[in-house]
TORDREN-299459 format. One record per residue (C-alpha): residue number from 1; residue in one letter; x, y, z. Coordinates in Angstrom, 2 decimals, decimal comma. Example, Ala and Ser with C-alpha at 12.3 -4.5 7.8 and 13.67 -1.06 7.14 Angstrom:
{num 1 | residuo A | X 12,30 | Y -4,50 | Z 7,80} .
{num 2 | residuo S | X 13,67 | Y -1,06 | Z 7,14} .
// end
This chain:
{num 1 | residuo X | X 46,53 | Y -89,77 | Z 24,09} .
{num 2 | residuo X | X 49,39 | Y -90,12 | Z 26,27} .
{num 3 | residuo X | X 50,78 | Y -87,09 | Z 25,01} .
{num 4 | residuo X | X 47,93 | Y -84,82 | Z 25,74} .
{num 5 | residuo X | X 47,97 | Y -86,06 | Z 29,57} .
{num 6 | residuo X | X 51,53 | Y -84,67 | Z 29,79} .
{num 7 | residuo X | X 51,01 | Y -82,12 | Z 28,59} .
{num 8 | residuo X | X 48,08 | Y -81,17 | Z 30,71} .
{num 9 | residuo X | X 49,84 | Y -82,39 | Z 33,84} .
{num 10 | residuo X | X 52,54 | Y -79,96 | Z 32,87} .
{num 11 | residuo X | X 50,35 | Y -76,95 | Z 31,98} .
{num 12 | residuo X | X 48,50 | Y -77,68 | Z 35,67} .
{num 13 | residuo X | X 51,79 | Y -77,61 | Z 37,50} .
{num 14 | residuo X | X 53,05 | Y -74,57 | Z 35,90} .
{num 15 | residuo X | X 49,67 | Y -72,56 | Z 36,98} .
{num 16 | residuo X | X 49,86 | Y -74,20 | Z 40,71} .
{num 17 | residuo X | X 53,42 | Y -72,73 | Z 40,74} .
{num 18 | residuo X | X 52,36 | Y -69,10 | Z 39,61} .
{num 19 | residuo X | X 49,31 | Y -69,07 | Z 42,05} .
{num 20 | residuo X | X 50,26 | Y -67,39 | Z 45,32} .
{num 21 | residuo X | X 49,50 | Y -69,71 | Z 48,40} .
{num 22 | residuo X | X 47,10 | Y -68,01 | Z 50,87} .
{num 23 | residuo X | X 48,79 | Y -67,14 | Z 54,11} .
{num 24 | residuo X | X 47,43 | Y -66,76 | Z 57,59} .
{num 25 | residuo X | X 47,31 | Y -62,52 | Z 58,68} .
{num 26 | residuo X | X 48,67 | Y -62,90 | Z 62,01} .
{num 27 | residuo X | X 51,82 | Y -63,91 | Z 60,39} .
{num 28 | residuo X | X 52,63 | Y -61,58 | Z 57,91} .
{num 29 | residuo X | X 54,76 | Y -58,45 | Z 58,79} .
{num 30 | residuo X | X 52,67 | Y -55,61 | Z 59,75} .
{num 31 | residuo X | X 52,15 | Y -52,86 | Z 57,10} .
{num 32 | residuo X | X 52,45 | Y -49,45 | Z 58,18} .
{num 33 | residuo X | X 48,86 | Y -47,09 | Z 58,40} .
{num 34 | residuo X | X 50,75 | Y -43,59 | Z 57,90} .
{num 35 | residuo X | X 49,46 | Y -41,88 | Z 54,65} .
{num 36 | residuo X | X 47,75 | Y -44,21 | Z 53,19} .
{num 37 | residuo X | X 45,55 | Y -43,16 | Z 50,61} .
{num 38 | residuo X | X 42,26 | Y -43,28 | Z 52,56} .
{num 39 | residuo X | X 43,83 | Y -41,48 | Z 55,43} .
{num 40 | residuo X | X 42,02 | Y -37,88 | Z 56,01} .
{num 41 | residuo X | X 44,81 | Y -35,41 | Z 56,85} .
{num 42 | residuo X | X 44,74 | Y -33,53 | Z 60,20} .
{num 43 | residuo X | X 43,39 | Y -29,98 | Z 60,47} .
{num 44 | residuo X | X 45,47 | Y -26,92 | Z 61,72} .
{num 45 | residuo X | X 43,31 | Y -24,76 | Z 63,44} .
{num 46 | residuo X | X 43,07 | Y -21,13 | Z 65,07} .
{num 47 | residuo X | X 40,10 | Y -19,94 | Z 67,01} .
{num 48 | residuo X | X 39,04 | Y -17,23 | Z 68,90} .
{num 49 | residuo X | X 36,79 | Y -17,24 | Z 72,57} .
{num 50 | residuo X | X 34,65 | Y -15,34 | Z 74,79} .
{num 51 | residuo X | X 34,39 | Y -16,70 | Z 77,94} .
{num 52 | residuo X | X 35,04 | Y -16,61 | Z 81,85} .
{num 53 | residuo X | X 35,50 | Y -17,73 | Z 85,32} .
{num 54 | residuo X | X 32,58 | Y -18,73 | Z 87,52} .
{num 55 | residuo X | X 33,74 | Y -17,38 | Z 90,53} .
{num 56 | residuo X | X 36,07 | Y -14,83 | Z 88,64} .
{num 57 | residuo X | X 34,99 | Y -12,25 | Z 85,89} .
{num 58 | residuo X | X 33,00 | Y -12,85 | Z 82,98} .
{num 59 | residuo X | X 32,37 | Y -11,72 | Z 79,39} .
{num 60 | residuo X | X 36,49 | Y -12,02 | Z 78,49} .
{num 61 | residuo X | X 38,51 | Y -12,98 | Z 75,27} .
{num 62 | residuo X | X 40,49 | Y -15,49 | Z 74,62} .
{num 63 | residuo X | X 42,51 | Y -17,47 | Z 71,81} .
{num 64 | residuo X | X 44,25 | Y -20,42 | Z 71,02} .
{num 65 | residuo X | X 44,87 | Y -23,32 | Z 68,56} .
{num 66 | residuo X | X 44,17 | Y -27,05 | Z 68,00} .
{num 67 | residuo X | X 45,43 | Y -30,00 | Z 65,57} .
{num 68 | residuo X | X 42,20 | Y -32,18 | Z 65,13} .
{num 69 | residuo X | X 42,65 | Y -35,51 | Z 63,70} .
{num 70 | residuo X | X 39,35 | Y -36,80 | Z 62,66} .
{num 71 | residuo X | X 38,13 | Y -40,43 | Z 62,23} .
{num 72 | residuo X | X 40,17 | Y -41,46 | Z 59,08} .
{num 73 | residuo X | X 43,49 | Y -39,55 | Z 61,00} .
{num 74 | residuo X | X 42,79 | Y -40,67 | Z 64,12} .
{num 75 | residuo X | X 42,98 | Y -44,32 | Z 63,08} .
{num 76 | residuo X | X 46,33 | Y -43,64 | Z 62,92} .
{num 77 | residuo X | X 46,90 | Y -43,74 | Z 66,36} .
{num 78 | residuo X | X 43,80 | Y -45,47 | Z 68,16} .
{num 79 | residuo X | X 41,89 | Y -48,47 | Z 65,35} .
{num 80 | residuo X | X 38,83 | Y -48,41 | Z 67,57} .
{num 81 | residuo X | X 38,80 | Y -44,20 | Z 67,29} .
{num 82 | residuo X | X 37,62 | Y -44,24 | Z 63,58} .
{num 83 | residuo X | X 35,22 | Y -47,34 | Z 64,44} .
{num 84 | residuo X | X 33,51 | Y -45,49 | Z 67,17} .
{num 85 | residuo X | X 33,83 | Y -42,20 | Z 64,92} .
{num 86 | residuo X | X 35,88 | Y -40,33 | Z 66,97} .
{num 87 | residuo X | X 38,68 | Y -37,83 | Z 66,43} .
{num 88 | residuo X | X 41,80 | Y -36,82 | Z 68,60} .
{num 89 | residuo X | X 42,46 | Y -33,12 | Z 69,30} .
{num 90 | residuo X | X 45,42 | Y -31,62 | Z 70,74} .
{num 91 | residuo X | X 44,34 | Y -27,89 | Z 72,09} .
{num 92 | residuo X | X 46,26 | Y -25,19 | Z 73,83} .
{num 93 | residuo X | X 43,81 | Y -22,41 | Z 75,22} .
{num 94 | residuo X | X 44,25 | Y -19,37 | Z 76,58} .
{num 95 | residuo X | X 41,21 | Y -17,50 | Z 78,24} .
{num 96 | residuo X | X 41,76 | Y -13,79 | Z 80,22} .
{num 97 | residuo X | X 40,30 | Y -13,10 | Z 83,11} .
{num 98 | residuo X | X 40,98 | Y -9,21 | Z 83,08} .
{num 99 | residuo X | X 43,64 | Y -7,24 | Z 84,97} .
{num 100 | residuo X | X 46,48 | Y -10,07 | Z 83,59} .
{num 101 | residuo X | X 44,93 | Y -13,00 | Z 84,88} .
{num 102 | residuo X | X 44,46 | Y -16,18 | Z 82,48} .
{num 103 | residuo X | X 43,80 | Y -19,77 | Z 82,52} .
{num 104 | residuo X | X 46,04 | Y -21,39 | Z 80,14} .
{num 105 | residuo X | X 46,41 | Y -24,97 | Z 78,87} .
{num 106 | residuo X | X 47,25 | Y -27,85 | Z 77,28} .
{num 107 | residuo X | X 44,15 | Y -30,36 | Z 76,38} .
{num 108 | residuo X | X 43,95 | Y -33,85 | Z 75,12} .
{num 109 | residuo X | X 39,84 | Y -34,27 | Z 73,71} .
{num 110 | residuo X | X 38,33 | Y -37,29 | Z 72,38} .
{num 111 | residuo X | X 35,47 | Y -35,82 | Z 69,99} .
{num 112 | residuo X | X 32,72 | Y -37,95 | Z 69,03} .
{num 113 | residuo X | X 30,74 | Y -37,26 | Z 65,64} .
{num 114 | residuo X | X 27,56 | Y -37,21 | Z 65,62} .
{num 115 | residuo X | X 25,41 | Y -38,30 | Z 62,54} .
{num 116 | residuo X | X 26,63 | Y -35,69 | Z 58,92} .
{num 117 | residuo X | X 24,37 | Y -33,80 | Z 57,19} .
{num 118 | residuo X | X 24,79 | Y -31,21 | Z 54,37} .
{num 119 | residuo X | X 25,56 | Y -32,03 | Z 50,77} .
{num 120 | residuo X | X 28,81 | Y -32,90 | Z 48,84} .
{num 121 | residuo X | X 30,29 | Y -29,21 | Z 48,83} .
{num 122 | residuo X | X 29,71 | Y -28,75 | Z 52,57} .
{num 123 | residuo X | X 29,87 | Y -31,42 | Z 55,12} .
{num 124 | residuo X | X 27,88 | Y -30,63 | Z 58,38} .
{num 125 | residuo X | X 28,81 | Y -32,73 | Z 61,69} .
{num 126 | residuo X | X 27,75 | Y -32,09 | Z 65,20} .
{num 127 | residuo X | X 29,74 | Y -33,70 | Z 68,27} .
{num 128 | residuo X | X 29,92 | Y -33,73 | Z 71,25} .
{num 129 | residuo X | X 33,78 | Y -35,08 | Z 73,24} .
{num 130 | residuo X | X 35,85 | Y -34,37 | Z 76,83} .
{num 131 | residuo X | X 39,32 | Y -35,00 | Z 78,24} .
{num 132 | residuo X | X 42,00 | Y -33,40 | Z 80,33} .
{num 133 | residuo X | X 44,23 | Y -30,66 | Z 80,57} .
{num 134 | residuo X | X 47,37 | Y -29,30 | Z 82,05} .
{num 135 | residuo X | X 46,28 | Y -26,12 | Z 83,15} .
{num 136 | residuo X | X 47,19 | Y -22,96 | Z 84,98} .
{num 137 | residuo X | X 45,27 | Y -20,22 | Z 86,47} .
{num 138 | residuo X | X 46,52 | Y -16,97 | Z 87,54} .
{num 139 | residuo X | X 44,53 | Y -14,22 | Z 89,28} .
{num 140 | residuo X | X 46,30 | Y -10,91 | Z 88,08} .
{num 141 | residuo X | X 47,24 | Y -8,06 | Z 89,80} .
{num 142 | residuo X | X 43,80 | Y -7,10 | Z 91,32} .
{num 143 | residuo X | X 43,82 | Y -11,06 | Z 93,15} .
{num 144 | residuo X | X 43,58 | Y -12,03 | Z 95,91} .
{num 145 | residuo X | X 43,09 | Y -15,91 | Z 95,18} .
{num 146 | residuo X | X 46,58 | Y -17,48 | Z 94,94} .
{num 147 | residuo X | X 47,13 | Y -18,96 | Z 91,26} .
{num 148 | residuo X | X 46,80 | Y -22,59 | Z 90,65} .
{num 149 | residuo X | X 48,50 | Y -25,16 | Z 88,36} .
{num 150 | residuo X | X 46,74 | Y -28,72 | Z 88,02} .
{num 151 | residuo X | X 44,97 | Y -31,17 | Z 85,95} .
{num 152 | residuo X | X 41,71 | Y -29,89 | Z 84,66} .
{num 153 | residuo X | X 37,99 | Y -31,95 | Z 83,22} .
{num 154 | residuo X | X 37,52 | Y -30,58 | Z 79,65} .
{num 155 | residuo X | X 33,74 | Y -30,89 | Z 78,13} .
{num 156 | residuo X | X 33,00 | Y -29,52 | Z 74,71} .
{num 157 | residuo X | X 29,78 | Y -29,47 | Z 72,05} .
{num 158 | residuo X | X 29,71 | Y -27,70 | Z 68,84} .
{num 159 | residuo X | X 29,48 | Y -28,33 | Z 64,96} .
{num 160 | residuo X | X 32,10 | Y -28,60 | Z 62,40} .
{num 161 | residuo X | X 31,59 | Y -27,66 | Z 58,69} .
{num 162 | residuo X | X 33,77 | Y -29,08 | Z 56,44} .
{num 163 | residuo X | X 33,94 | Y -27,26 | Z 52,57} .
{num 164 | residuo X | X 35,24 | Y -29,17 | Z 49,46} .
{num 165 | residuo X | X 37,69 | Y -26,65 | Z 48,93} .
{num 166 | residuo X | X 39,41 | Y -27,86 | Z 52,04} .
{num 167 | residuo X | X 39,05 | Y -25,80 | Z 54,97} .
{num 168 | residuo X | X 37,04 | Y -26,11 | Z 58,09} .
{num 169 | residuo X | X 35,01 | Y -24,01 | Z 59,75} .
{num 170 | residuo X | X 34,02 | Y -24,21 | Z 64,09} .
{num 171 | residuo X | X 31,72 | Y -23,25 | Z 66,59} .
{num 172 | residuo X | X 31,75 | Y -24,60 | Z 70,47} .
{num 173 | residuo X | X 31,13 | Y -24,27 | Z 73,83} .
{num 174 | residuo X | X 33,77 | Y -25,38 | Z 76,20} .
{num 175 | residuo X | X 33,11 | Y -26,15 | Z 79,86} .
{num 176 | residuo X | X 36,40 | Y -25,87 | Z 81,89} .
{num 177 | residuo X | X 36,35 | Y -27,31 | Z 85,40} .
{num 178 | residuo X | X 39,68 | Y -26,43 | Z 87,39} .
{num 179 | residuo X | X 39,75 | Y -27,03 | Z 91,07} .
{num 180 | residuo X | X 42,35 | Y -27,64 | Z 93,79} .
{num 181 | residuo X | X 42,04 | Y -27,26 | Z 97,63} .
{num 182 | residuo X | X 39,08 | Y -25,08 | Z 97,88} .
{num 183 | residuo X | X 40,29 | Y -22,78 | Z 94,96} .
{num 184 | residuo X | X 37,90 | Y -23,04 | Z 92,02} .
{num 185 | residuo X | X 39,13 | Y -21,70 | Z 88,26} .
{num 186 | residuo X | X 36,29 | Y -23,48 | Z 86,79} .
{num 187 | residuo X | X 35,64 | Y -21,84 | Z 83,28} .
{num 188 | residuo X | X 33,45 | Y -21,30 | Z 80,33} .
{num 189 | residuo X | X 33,56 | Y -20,24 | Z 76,95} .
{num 190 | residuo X | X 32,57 | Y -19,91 | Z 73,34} .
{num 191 | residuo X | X 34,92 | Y -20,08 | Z 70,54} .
{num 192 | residuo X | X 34,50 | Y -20,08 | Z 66,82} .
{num 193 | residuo X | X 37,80 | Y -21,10 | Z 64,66} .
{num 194 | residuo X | X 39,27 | Y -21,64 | Z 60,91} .
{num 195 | residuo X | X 41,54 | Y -24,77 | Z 60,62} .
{num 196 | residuo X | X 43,39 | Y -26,13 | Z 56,96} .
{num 197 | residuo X | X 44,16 | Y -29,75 | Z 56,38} .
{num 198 | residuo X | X 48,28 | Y -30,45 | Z 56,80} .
{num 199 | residuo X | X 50,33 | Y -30,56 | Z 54,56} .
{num 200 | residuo X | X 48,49 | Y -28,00 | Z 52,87} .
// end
């Protein structure tokens, strides 16, 4: 009888020993979030625009390109982007305003998706998002309104469609409102692009 205590003692203390003890989160070492296997990758994106000046002419092209991180990416970055379902995107825009004038820039947007629809081979998602821009506006060679370089308000609202072969498709309208000391390169615009996840 003896025997079989110690040797259940021993088999006891052997398990203890091989059972990890539980340990308190805030002091373990942080693990990095970078690709993960969850993690959506960002999309590359090209897009083309019709658009124009309020106060300037209308009905003119313009281009550009944006990285988009969406919820899953933008986690990355931001934790409480992916809980409130919002992406990052990174845009440089370019919009003419005939006779060489432009209003270019550099945006920062904070896109919130709305609720998805479509089916499992093609993702639907309206949003809705706004941020800032470094922008600059020039009048051309028919001006007479000196250019202007400053921060500009950026609103956007469009849809996304997202295929399961892994490219996106998008359509928005882009409110632009630039103004500095009485000049005003407010802008609007329409643009419809093609983006690719990255890495490809």
């Amino acid at each position: 009888m003896g025997l079989v205590l110690l040797l259940t003692s021993v088999a006891c203390a052997a398990s203890a020993a091989g059972t990890p003890a539980s340990t308190n989160p805030r002091l373990t070492v942080p693990t990095s979030r970078l690709n993960r296997p969850e993690a959506e990758a960002p999309y590359i994106c090209g897009h083309l625009s019709f658009g124009g000046a309020f106060s300037h002419d209308q009905g003119l092209p313009g281009y550009g390109g944006s990285i988009i991180f969406r919820p899953p990416a933008s986690a990355d970055f931001l934790d409480f982007l992916a809980a409130w379902n919002t992406g990052l995107v990174l845009q440089a825009d370019w919009l003419s305003l005939g006779d060489g004038g432009r209003v270019l820039s550099a945006d920062l947007l904070l896109r919130r998706y709305l609720a998805e629809r479509g089916s499992t081979s093609t993702s639907v998602t309206p949003f809705f998002g706004g941020g800032i821009g470094a922008s600059s506006a020039w009048p051309g060679s028919g001006g007479s309104v000196p250019g202007l370089k400053y921060w500009s308000l950026v609103l956007e609202g469009g849809q996304e469609w997202r295929f399961a072969r892994g490219y996106l498709v998008l359509v928005k309208g882009q409110l632009r409102v630039l103004r500095q000391d009485g000049r005003d390169w407010s802008t609007w615009s329409l643009l419809a692009g093609v983006g690719l996840p990255f890495p490809w």
